[in-house]
DSSP file (Angstrom, degrees, kcal/mol; ACC not computed):
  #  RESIDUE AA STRUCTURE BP1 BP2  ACC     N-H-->O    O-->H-N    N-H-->O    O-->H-N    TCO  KAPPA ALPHA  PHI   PSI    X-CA   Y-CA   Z-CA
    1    1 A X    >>        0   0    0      0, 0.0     4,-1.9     0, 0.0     3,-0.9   0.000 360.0 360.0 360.0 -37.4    0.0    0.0    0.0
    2    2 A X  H 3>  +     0   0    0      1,-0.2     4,-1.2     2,-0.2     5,-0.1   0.849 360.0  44.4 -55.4 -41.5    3.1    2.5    0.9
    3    3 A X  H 34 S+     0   0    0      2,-0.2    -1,-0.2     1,-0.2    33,-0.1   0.346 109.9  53.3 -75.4  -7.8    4.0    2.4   -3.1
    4    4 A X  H <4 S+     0   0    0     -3,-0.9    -2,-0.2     2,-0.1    -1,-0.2   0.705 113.5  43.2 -75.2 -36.6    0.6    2.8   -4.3
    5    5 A X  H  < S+     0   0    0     -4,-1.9    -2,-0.2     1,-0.1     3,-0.2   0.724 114.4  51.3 -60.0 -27.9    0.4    5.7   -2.2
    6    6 A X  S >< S+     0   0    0     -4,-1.2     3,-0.8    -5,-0.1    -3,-0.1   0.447  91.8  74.2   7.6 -49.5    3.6    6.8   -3.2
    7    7 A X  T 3  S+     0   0    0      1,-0.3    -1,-0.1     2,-0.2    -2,-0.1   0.294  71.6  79.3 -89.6  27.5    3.0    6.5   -6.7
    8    8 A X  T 3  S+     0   0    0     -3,-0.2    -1,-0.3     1,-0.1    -2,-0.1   0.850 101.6  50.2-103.1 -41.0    0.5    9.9   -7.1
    9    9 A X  S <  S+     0   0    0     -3,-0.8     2,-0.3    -4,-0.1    -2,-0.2   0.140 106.4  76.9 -95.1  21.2    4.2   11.9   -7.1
   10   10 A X  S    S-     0   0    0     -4,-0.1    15,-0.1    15,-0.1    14,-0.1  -0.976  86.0-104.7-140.4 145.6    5.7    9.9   -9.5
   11   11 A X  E     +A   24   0A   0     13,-0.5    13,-2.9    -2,-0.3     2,-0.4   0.010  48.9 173.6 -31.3 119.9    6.3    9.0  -13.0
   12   12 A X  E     -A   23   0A   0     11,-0.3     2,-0.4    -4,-0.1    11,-0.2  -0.972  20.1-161.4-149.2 140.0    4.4    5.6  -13.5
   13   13 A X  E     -A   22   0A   0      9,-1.3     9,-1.6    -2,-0.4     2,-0.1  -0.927  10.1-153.0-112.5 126.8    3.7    3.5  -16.6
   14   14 A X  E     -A   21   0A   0     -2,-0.4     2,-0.3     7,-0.2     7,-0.2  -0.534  11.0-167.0 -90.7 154.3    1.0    0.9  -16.6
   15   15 A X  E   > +A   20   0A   0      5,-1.4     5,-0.8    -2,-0.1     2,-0.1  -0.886  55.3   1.8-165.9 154.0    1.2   -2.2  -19.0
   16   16 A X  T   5S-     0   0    0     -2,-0.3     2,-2.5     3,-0.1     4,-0.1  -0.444 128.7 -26.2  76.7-178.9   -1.4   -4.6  -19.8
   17   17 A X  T   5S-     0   0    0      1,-0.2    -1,-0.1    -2,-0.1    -2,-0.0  -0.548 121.0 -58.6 -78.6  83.6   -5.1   -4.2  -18.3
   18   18 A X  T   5S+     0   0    0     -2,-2.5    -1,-0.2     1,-0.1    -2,-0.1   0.618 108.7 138.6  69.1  14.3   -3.3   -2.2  -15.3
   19   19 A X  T   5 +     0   0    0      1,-0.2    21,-3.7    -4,-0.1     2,-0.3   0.578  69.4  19.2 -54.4 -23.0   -1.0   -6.1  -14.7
   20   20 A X  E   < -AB  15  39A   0     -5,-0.8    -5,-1.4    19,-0.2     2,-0.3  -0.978  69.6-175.1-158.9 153.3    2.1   -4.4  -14.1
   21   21 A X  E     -AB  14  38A   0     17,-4.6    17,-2.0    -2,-0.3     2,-0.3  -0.960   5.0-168.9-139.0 150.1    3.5   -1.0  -13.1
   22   22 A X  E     -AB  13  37A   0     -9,-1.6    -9,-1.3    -2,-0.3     2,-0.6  -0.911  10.2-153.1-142.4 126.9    6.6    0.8  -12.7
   23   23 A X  E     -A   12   0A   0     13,-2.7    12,-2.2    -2,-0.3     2,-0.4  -0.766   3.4-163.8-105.1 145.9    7.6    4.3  -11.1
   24   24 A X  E     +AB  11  34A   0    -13,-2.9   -13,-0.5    -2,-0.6     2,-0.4  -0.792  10.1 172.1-103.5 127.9   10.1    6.7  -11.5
   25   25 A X  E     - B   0  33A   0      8,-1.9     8,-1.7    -2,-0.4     2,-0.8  -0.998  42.4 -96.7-142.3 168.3   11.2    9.4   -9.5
   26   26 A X        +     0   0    0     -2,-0.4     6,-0.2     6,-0.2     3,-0.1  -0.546  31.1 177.2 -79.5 101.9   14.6   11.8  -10.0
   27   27 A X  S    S-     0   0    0     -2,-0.8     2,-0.2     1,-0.3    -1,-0.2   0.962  80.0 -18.4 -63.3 -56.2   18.1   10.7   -7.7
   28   28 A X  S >  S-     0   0    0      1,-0.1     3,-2.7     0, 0.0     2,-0.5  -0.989  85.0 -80.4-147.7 159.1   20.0   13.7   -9.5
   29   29 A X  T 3  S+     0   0    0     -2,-0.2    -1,-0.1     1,-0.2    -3,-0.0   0.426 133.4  38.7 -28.5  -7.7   19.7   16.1  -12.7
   30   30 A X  T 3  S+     0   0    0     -2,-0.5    37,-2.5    35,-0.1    36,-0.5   0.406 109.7  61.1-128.5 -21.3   21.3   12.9  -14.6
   31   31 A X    <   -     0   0    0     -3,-2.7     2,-0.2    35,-0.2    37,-0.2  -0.535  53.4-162.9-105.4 173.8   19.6    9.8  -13.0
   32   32 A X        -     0   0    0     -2,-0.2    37,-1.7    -6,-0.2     2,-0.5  -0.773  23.8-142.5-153.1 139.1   15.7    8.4  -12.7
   33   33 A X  E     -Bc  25  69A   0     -8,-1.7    -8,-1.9    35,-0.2     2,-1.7  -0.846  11.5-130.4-102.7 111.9   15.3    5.8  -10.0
   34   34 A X  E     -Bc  24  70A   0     35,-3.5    37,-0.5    -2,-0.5   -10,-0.2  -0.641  27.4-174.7 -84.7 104.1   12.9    3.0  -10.8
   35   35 A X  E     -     0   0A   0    -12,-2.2     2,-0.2    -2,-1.7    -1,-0.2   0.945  56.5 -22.8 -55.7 -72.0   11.0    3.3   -7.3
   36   36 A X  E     +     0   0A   0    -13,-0.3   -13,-2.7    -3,-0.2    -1,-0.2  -0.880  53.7 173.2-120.6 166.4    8.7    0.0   -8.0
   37   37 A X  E     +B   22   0A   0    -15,-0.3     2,-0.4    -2,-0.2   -15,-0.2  -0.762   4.1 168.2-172.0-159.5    7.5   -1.9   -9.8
   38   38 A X  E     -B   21   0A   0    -17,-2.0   -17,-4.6    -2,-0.2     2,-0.3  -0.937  19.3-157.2-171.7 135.9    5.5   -5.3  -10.4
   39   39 A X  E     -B   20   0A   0     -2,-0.4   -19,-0.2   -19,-0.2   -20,-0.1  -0.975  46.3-101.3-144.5 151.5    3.9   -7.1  -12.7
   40   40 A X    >>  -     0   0    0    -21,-3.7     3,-4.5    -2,-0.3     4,-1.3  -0.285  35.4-114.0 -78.1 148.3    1.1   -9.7  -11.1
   41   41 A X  T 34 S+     0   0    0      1,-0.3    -1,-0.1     2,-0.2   -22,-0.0   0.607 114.0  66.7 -67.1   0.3    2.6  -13.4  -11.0
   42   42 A X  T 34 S+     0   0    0      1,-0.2    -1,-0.3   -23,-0.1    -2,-0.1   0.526 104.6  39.4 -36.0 -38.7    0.0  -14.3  -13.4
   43   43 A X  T X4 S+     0   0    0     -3,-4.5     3,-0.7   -24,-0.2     5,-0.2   0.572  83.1 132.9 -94.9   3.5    1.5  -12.3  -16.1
   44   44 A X  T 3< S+     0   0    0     -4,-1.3     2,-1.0     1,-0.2     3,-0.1  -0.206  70.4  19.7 -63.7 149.1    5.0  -12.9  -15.4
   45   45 A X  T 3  S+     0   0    0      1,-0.1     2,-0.4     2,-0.0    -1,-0.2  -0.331  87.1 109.0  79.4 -31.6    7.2  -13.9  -18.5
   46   46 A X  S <  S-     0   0    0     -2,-1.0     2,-1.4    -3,-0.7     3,-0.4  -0.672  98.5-103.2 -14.1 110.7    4.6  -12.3  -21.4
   47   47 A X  S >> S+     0   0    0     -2,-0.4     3,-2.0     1,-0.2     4,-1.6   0.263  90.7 120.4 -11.6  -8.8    7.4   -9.3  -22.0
   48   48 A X  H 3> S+     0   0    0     -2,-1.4     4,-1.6     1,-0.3    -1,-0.2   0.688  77.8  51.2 -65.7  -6.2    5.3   -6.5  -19.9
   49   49 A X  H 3> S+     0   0    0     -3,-0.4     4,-1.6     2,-0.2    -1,-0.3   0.747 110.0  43.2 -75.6 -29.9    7.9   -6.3  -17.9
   50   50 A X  H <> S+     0   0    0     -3,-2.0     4,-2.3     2,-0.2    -2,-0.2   0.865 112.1  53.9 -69.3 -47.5   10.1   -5.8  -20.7
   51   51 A X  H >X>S+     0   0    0     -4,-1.6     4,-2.7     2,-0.2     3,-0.8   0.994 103.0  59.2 -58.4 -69.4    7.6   -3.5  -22.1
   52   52 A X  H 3X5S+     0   0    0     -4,-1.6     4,-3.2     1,-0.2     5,-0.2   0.956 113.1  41.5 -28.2 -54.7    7.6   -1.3  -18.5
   53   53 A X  H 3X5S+     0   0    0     -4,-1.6     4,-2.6     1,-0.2    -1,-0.2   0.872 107.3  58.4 -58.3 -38.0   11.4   -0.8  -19.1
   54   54 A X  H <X5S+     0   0    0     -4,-2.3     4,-2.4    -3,-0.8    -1,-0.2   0.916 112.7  37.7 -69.5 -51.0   11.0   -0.2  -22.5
   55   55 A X  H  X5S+     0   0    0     -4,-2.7     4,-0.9     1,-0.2    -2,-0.2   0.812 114.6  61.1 -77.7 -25.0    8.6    2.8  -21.7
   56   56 A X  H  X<S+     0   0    0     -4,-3.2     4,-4.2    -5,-0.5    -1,-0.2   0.958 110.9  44.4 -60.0 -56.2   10.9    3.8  -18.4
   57   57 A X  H  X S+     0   0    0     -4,-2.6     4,-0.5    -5,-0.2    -2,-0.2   0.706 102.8  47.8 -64.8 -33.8   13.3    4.2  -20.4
   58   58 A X  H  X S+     0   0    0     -4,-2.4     4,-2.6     2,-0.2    -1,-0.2   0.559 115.5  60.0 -76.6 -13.0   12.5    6.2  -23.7
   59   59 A X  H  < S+     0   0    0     -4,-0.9     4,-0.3     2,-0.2     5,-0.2   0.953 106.0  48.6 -48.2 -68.1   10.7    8.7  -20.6
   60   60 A X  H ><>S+     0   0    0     -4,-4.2     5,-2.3     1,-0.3     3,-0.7   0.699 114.4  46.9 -49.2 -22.3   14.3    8.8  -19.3
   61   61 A X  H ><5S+     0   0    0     -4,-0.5     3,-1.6     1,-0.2    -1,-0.3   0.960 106.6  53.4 -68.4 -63.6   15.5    9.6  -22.8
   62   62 A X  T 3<5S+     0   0    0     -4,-2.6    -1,-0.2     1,-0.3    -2,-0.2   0.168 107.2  45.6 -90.9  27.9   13.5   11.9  -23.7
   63   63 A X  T < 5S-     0   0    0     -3,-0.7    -1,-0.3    -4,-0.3    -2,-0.2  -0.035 118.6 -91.6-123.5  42.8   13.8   14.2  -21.0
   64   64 A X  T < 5S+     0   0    0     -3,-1.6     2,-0.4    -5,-0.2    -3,-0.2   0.696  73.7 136.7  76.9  14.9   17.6   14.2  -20.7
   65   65 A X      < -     0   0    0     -5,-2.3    -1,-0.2    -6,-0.2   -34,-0.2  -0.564  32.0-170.6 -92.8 142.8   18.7   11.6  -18.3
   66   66 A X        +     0   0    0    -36,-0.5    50,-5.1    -2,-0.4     2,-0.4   0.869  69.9  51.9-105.4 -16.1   21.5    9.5  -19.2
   67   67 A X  E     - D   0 115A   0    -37,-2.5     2,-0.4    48,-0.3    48,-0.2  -0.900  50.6-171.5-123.8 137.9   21.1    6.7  -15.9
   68   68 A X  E     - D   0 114A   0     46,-1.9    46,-1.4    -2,-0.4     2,-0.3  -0.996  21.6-176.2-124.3 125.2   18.0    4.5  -14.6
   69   69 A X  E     -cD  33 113A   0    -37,-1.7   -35,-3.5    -2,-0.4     2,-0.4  -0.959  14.0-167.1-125.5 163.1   19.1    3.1  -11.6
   70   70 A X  E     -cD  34 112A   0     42,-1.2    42,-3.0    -2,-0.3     2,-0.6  -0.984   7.4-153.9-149.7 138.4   17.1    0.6   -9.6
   71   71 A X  E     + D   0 111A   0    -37,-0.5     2,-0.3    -2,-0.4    40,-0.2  -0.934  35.0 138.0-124.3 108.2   18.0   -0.5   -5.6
   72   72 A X  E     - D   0 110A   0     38,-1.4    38,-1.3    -2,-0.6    -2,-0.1  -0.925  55.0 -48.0-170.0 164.1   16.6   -4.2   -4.4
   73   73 A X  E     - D   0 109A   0     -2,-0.3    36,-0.2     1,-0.2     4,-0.2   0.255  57.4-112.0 -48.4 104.8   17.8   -7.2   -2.5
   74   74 A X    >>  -     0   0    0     34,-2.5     3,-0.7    25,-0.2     4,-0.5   0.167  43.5 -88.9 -33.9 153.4   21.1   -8.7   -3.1
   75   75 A X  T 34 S+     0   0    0      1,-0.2     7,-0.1     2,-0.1     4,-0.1  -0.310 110.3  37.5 -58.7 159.7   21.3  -12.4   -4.8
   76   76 A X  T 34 S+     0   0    0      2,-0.4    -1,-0.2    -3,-0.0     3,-0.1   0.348  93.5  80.7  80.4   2.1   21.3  -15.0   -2.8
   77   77 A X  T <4 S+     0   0    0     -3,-0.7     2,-0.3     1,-0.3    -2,-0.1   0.804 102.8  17.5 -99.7 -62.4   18.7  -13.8    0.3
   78   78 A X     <  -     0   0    0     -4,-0.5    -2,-0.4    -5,-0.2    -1,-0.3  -0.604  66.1-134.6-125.0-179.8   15.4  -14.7   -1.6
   79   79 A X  S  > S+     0   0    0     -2,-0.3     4,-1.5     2,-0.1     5,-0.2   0.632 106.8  46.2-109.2 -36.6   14.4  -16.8   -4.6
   80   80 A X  H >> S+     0   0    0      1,-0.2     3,-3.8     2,-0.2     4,-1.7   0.908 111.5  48.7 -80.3 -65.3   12.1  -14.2   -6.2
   81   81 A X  H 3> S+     0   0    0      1,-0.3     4,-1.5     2,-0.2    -1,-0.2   0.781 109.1  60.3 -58.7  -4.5   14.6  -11.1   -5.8
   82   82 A X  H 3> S+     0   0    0      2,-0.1     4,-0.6     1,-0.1    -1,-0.3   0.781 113.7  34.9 -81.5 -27.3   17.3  -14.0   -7.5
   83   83 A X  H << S+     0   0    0     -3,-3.8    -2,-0.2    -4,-1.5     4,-0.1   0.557 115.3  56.9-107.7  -3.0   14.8  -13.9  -10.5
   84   84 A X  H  X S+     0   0    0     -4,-1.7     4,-3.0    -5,-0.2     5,-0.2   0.908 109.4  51.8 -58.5 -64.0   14.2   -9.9   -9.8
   85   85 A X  H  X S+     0   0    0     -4,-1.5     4,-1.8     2,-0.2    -2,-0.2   0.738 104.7  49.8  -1.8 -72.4   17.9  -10.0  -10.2
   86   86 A X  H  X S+     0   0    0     -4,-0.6     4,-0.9     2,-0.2    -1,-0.2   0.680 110.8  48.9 -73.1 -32.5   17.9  -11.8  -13.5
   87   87 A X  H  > S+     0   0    0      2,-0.2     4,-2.4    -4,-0.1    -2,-0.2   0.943 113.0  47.7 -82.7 -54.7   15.3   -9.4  -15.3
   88   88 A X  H  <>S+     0   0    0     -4,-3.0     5,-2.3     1,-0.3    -2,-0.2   0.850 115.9  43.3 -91.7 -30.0   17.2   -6.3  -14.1
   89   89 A X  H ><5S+     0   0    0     -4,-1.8     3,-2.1    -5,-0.2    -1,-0.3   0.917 116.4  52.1 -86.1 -20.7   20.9   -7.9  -15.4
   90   90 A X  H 3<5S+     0   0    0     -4,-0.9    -2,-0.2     1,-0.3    -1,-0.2   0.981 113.7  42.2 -57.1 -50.9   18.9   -9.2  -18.9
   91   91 A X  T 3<5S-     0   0    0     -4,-2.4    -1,-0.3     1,-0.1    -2,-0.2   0.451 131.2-101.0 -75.0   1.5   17.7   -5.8  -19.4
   92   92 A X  T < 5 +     0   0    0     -3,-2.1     2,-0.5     1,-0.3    -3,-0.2   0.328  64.7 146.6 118.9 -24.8   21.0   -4.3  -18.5
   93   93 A X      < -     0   0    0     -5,-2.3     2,-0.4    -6,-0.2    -1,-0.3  -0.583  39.0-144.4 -81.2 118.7   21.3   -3.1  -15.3
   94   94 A X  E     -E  113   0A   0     19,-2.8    19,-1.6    -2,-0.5     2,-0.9  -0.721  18.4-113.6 -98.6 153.9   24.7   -3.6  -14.2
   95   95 A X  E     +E  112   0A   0     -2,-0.4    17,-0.2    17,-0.3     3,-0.1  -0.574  42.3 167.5 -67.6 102.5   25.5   -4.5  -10.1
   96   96 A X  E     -     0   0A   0     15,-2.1     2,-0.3    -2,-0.9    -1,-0.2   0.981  52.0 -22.9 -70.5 -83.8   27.3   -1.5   -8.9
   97   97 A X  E     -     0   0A   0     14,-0.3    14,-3.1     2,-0.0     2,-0.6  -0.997  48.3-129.2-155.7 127.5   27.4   -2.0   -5.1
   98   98 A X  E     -E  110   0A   0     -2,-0.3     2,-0.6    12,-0.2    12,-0.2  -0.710   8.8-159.6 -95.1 145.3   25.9   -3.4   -2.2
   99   99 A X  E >   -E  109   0A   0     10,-5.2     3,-0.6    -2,-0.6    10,-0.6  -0.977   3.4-164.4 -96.3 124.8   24.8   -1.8    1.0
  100  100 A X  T 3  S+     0   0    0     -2,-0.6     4,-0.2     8,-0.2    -1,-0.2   0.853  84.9  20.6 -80.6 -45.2   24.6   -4.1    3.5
  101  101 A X  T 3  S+     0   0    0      1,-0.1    -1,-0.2     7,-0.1     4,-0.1  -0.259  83.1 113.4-115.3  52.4   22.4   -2.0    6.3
  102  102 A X  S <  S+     0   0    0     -3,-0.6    -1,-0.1     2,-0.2    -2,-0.1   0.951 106.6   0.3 -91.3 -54.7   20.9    0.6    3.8
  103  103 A X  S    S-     0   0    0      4,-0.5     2,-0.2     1,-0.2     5,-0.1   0.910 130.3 -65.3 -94.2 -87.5   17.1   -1.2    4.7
  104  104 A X    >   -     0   0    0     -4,-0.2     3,-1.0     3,-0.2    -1,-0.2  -0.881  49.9 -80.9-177.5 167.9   18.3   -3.9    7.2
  105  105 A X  T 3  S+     0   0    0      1,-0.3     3,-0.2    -2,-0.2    -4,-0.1   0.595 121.4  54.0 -94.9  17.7   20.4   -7.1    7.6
  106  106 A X  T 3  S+     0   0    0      1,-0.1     2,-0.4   -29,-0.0    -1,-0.3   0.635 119.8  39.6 -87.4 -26.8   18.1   -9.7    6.3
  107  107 A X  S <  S-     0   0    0     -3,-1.0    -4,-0.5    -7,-0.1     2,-0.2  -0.598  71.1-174.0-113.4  69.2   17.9   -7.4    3.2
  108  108 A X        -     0   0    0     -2,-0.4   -34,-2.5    -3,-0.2    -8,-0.2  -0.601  28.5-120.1 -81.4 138.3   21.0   -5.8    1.9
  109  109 A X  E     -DE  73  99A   0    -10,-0.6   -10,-5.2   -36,-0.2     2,-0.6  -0.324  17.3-157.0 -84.1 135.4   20.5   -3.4   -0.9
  110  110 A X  E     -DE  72  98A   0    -38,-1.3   -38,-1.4   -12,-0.2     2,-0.7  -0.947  12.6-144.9-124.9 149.8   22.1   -4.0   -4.1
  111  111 A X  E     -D   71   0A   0    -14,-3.1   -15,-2.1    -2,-0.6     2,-0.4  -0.494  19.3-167.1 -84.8 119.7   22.4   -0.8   -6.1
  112  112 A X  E     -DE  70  95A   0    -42,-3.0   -42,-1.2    -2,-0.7   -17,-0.3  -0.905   5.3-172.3-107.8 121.5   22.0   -1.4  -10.0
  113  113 A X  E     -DE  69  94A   0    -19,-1.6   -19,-2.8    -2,-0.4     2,-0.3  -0.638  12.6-177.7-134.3 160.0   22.8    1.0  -12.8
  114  114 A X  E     -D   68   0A   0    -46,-1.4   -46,-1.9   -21,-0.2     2,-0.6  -0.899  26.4-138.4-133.6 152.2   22.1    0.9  -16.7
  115  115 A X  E     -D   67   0A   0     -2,-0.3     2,-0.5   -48,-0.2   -48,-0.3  -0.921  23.2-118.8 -98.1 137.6   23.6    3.9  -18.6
  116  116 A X        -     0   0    0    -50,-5.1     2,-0.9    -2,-0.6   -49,-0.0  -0.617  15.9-144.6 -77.8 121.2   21.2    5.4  -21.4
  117  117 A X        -     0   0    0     -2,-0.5     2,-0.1     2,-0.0   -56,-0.1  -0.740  28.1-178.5 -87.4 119.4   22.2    5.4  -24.9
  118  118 A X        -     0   0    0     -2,-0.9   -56,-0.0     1,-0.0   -52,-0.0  -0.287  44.8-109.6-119.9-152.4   21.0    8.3  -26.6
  119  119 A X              0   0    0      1,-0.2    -2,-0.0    -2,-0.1    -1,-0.0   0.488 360.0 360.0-119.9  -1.0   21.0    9.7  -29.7
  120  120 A X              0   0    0      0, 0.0    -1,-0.2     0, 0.0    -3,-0.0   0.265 360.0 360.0 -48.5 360.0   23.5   12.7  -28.7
């Protein structure tokens, strides 16, 4: 509920009949943070996730950002953030850095970054 409430001050792209969402909000003049998002385990593997990224990204393009970065649970902790994981390195996003106590120590953050290629 905290990221649905969340998500009235930030960029968010729906895809499918409302099946998966993703939000953006701005780290620095150069970055866009993908805040959440989720696509329901029913759709999973259909590209809408792929699609979500796709639309996160030409956003990010086209207002001047050259990095999407995205912050969630190192490998090895859970089995779904190990296949969170796996979507975010397919699509690009490379593993920068972990935090270890940025949320808590059952969940250490790992920070992921893609740089945008644009047309510059």
């Amino acid at each position: 509920q905290e990221y649905i409430d969340q998500a009235s001050d930030r960029v968010c792209f729906q895809a499918g009949e409302g099946w998966g969402f993703v939000t953006l909000q701005e780290t620095s003049p150069v970055c866009l943070e993908i805040h959440c998002m989720g696509v329901l385990k029913a759709h999973q593997g259909q590209g809408l996730g792929r699609q979500l990224m796709a639309a996160a990204e030409d956003y990010a393009i086209s207002r001047g950002y050259h990095y999407l970065q995205v912050k969630t649970v190192a490998p090895g902790h859970y089995e779904a953030y190990d296949a969170t994981n796996a979507f975010y390195q397919a699509c690009g996003y490379e593993a920068i850095e972990v935090f270890p106590d940025l949320w808590d120590e059952w969940n250490p953050c790992l920070l992921r970054l893609k740089y945008l290629k644009t047309n510059q």
